[in-house]
C-alpha positions in Angstrom: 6.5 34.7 7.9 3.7 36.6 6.2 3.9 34.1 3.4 3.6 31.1 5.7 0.7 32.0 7.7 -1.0 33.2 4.6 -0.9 29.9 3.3 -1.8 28.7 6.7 -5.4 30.5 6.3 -5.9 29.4 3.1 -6.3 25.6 3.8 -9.1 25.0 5.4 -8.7 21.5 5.6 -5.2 21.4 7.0 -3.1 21.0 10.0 0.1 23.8 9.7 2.6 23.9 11.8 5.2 26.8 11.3 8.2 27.1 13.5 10.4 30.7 13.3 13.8 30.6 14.7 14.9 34.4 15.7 17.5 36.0 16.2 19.3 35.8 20.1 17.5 39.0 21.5 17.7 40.3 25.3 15.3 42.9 27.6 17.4 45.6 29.1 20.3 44.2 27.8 20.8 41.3 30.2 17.7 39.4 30.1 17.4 36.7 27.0 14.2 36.7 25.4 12.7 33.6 23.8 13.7 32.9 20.5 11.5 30.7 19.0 8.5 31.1 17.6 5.5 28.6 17.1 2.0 28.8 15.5 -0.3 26.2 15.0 -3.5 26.6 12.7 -6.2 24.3 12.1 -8.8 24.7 9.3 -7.5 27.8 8.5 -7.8 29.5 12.0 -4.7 30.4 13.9 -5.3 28.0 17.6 -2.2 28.4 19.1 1.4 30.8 19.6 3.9 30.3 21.9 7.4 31.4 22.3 10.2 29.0 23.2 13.6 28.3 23.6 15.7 27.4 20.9 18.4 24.7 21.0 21.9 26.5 21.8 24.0 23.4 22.0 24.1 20.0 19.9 20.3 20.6 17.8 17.6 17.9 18.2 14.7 20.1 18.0 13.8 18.5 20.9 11.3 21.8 21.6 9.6 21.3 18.0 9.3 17.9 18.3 7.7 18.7 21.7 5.3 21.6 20.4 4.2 19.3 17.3 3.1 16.2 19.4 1.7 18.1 22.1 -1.1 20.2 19.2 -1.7 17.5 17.0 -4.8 16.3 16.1 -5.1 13.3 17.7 -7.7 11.8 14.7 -5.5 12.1 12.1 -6.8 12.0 8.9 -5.7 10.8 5.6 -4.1 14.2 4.1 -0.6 14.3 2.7 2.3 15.5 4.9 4.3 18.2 3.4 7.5 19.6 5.6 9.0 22.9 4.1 12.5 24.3 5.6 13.5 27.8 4.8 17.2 28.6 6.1 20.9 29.0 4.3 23.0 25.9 3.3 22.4 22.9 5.9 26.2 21.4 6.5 26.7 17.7 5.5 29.0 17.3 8.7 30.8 19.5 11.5 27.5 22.4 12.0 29.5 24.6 14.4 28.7 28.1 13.2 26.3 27.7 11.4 23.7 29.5 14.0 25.2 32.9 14.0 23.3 33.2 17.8 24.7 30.3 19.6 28.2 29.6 18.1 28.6 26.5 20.2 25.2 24.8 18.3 25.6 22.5 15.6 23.6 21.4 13.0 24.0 19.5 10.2 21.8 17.5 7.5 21.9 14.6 9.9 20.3 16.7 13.0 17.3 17.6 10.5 17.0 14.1 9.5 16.6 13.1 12.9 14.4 16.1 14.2 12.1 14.5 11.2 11.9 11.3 12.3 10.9 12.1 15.6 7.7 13.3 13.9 7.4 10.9 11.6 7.5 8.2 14.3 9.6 6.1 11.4 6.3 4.9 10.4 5.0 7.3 7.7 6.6 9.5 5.1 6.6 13.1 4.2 4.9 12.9 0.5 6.9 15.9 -0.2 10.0 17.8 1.6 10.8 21.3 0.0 14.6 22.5 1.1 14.4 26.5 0.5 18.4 26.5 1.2 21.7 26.7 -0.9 23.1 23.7 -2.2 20.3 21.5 -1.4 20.7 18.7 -4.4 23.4 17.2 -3.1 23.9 13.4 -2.8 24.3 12.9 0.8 21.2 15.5 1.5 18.8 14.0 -0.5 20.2 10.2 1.0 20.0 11.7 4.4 16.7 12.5 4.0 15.3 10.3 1.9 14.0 7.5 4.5 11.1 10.3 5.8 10.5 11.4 2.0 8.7 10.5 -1.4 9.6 13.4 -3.4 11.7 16.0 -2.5 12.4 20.0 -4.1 15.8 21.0 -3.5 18.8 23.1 -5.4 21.8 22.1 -6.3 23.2 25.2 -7.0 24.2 28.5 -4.8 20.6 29.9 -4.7 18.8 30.9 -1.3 15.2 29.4 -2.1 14.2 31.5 1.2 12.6 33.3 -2.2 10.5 30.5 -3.1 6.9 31.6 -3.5 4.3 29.6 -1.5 1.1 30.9 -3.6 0.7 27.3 -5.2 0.8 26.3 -1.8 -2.6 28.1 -0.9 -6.1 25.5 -1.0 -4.4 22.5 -1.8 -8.0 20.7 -1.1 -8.5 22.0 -4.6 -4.6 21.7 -5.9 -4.3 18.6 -4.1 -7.4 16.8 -5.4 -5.9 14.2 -7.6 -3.6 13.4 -5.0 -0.9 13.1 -7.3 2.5 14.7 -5.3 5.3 14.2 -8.2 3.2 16.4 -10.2 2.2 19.1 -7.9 5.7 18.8 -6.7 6.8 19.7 -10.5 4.7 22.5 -10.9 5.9 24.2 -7.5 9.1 23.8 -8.9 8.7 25.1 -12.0 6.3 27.6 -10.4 9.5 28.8 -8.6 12.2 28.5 -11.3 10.1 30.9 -13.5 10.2 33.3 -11.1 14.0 33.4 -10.1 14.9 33.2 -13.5 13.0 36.4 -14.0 15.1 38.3 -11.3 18.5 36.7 -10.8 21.3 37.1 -13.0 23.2 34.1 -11.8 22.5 30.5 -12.4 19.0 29.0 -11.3 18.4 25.5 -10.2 15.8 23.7 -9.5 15.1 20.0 -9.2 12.8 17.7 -7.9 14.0 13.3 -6.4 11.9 11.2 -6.6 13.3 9.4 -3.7 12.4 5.9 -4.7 13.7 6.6 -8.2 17.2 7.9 -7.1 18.2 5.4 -4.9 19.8 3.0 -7.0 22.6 5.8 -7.8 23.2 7.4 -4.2 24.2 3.3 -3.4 26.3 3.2 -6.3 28.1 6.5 -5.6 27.9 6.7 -1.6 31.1 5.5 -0.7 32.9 7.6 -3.8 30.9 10.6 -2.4 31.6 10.2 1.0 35.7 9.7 0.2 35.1 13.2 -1.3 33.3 14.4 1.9 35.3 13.3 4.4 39.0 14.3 2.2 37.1 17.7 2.1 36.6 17.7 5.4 40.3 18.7 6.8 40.3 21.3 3.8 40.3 25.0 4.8 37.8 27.0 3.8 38.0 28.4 0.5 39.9 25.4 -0.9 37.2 23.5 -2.7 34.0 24.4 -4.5 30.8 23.1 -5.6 30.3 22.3 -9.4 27.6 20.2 -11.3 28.0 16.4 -10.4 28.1 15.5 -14.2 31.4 17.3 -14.1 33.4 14.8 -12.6 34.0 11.3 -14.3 33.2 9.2 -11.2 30.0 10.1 -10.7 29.1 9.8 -14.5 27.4 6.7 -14.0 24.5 4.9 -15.7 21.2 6.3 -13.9 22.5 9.5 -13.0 19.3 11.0 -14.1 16.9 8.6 -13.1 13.8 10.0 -11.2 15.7 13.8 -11.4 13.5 16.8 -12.9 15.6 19.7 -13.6 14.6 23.4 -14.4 18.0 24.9 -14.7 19.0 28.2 -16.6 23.0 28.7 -17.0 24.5 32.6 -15.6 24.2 35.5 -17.6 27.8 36.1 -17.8 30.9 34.0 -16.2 32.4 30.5 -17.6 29.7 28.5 -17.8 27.2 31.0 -19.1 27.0 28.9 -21.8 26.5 25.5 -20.0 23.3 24.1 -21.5 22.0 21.9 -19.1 22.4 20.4 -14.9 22.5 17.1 -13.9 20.6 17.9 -10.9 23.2 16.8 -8.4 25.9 19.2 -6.8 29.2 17.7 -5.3 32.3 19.4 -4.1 36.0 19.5 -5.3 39.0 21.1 -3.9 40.0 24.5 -6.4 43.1 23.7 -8.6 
């Protein structure tokens, strides 16, 4: 949180939205507490906190959606869109658990997607969407969300991005001069990568879609991938796990790396510390 509204001041010619979801808390032991959190800045100057309630059953962030309509600026001007979501793996399908405060709320990839829609008024893009989760690069995350995104920053692999540094993400009048995304995009990435790679042991990677770019493979392999999802489905936990995309034949097809930027470093120990390089796409198998 420190991070975020950091940032937040630093832009003085931004709108910054940041939502925190808590913990379930309760007064005296039987009185729930709000659980959300909201702050809104403008120009660099905090305007606005509010707690609310979070979504307990099926999630449609029907309270952010709320929050972010009711504080906009109602002149909006011509500044890119950036959405940044900072949490553990988002589920591709099912969601139950995956709040460890309400275990009868769900949320998947497809409950994001829709949240984000809502506040895109399916008029507009995000220029850039940054995924701070595990296993983020996968095909049907990066096709859910790609109809409210230009470029997106994800991980493919089993790396909590909660770590990603926001310091590039301070002035962006100045960062963000050019205008050009992809390439501020890359250097957050890379920005990020260098970082990890200097304290984790494991493997790091990073990627960035250009959504555009990428779309002519997630057609071809969608209905391969979502076989895979849905056999996966019924499987019990523990059964299957993820690997690098480019390590199964069927999704070895001809623009597989189209309009992907990787920065990947193998482990330092394990089987494939001596893989040498990441297709930028993560898909599932059942264990053998």
């Amino acid at each position: 949180m420190a991070g975020a509204t950091m940032v937040a001041m630093q832009n003085p010619q931004a709108e910054v939205f940041i939502f925190h979801e808590r913990p379930r808390r309760r007064f005296l032991i039987f009185f729930p507490l709000r659980d959300g959190e909201f702050y809104y800045f403008r120009h660099g100057k905090l305007l606005a906190k509010e707690s609310y309630w979070r979504d307990q059953g099926l999630s449609h962030f029907d309270p952010e959606v709320e929050l972010y309509h009711r504080f906009r600026a109602k002149k909006q001007l011509q500044l890119a869109k950036l959405f940044l979501y900072f949490g553990h793996e988002i589920p591709e399908s099912g969601g139950a658990g995956y709040d460890a405060s309400y275990s009868q709320r769900t949320f998947t990839v497809h409950n994001l997607a829709d949240g984000l829609s809502r506040i895109t008024d399916n008029s507009t893009k995000f220029e850039l969407i940054v995924l701070a989760t595990c296993f983020g690069g996968t095909p049907h995350t990066i096709n859910a969300l790609s109809p409210y995104a230009q470029t997106i920053v994800a991980s493919p692999g089993n790396l909590h991005l909660s770590y990603f540094c926001l310091n590039p993400l301070g002035r962006l009048d100045i960062g963000l001069k050019d205008g050009d995304i992809p390439a501020f995009a890359k250097k957050f990435a890379h920005h990020a990568f260098n970082l990890l790679a200097e304290d984790i042991q494991t493997a790091v990677t990073v990627a960035v879609y250009d959504v555009e770019r990428v779309r002519e493979y997630l057609d071809d392999i969608d209905s391969i991938y979502t076989h895979a999802r849905t056999t996966l489905a019924g499987q019990k936990p523990g059964s299957f796990d993820y690997c690098d995309c480019a390590e199964d034949s069927v999704y070895m097809l001809p623009g597989m790396s189209e309009g992907v930027d990787v920065f990947y470093r193998p482990s330092h120990f394990g089987r494939l510390k001596h893989k040498k390089n990441h297709s930028g796409w993560e898909c599932r198998r059942i264990m053998k």
